[in-house]
N, C-alpha and C positions, 0 to 999 in steps of 0.2 A: 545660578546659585549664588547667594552671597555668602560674604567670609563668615556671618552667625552661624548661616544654614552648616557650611562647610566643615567647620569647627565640632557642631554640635556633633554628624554624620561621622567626626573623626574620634570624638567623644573627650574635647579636649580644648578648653578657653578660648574663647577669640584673641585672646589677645597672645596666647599660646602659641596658636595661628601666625601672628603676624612675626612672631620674634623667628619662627622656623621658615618663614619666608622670607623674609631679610637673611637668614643666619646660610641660606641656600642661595639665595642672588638669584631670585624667581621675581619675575618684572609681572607687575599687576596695574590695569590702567585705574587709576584715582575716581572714584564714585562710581563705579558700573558696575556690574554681575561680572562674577566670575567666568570667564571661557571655559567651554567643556573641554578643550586640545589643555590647558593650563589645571583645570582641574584634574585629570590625569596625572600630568606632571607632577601635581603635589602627592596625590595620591599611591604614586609608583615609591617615590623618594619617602614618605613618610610610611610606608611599611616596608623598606629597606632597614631603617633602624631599628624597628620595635622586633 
């Protein structure tokens, strides 16, 4: 999955995305698909706050 797909599925900016992954200190490798173990991860974290 990449960070568009992710974003969109989250229902919330890519770039949206990226500042809550920094803002979390979620380590992402540079030009590749997202991990399904890390997509998770965001996914747990990012419906703990809403």
């Amino acid at each position: 999955m990449t960070r568009e797909q992710l974003a969109g599925h989250l229902g919330i900016c890519s770039k949206t995305l990226q500042r809550f992954i920094l803002k979390h200190s979620i380590k992402l490798e540079a030009r590749t698909l997202i991990k399904p173990k890390v997509i998770q991860e965001i996914l747990q974290k990012f419906h703990e706050i809403e």
